[in-house]
C-alpha positions in Angstrom: 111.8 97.9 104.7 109.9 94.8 105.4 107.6 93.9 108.2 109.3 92.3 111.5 108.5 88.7 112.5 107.2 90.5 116.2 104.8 92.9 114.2 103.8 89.7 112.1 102.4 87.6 114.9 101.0 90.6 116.0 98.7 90.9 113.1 97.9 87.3 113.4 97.0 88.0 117.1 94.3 90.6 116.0 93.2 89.0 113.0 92.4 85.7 115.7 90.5 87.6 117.7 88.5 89.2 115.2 87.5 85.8 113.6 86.8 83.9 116.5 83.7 86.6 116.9 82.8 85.5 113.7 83.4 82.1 114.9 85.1 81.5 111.7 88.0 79.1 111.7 90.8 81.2 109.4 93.8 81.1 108.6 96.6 84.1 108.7 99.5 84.6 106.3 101.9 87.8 106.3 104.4 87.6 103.7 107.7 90.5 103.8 107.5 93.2 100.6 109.0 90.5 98.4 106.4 88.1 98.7 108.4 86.0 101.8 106.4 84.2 104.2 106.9 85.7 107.7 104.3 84.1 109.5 101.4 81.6 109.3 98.7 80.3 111.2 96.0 78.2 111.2 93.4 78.0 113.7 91.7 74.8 115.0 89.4 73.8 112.5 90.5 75.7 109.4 90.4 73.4 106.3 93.5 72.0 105.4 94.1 74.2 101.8 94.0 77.4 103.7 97.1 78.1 104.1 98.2 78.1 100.5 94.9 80.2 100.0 95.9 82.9 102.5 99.6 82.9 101.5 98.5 83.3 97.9 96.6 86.2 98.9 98.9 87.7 100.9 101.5 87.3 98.0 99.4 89.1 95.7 98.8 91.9 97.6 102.6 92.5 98.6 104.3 91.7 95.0 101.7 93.4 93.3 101.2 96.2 95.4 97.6 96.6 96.1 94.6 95.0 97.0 94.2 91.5 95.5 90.6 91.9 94.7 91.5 94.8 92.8 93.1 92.9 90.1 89.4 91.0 89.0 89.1 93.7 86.2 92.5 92.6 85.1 91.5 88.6 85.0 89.0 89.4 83.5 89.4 91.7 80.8 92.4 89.6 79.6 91.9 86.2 81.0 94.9 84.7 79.0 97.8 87.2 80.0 96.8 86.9 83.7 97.0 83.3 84.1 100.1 83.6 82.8 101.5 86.2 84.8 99.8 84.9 87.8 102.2 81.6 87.7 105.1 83.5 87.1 106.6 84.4 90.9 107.1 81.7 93.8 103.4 81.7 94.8 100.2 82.1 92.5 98.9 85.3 91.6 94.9 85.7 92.9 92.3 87.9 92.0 89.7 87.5 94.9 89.4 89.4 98.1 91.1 88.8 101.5 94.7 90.2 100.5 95.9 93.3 101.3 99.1 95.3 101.4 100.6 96.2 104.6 101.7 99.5 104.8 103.1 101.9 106.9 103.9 105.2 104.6 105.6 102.4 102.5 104.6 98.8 101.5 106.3 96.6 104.5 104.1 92.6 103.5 101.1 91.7 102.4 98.5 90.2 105.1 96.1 87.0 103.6 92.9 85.6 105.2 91.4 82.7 104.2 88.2 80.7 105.9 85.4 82.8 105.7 83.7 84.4 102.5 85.9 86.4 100.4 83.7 89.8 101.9 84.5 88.0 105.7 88.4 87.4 104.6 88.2 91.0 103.3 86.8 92.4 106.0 88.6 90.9 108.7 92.0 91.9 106.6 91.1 95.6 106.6 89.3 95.0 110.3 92.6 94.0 111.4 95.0 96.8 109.9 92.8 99.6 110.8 93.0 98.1 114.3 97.1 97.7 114.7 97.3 101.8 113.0 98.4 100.5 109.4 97.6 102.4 105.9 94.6 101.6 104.0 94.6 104.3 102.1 94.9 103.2 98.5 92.6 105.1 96.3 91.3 102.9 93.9 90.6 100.6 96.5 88.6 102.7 98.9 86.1 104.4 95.5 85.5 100.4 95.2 84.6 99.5 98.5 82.6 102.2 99.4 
């Protein structure tokens, strides 16, 4: 199952709202389970590489099926084998926060934020799942964040 072009835009909506408090110009990506942009946009005044940042975000959290910020242990520990694997689908592989899988008992997208620091992009990601009654819960993730 993947999510719907009508629940896309509604993410965007929320995530909008949320960053405008901030007063942060973002940009939103939501990709389908396979990786597949959905929707996009880019608020007035968002710097012009933000949507291949938040696409690439929301890519890794959808193909890879979990928090993108999650995989920093990986790039790390072995620098050469991620930066090969993160070239190898139709958008890059990230490790840095602001993408996270959109689920909803099962993996549906991925949602990106870029524009803020990666904790703002992180936090208005999970600010705006929580809000629209998606599934954070992924384990790992939550005993990192907490």
């Amino acid at each position: 199952m993947n999510i719907s072009v009508t629940d896309a835009k509604k993410i965007i909506e929320a995530a909008r709202k949320f960053a405008v408090e901030l007063n942060k110009p973002i940009t939103v990506a939501v990709v389908d389970s396979g990786g597949f942009l959905v929707a996009l946009e880019r608020m007035d005044g968002a710097r012009p590489l933000q949507p291949s940042i938040a696409t690439a975000k929301a890519y890794t959290a959808a193909i890879m099926q979990r928090p993108a910020a999650m995989l920093k242990g990986w790039a790390e520990s072995q620098p050469g084998f991620f930066a090969q694997v993160s070239r190898m689908g139709h958008q890059p592989i990230v490790a840095t926060e602001g993408g996270i899988p959109i689920k909803r008992g099962e993996l549906i997208g991925g949602l990106g934020i870029a524009g803020g620091t990666g904790e703002e992009d992180e936090q208005l990601c999970r600010k705006t799942l929580t809000e629209l009654g998606y599934d954070l819960a992924f384990e790992q993730f939550n005993r990192l964040k907490k």
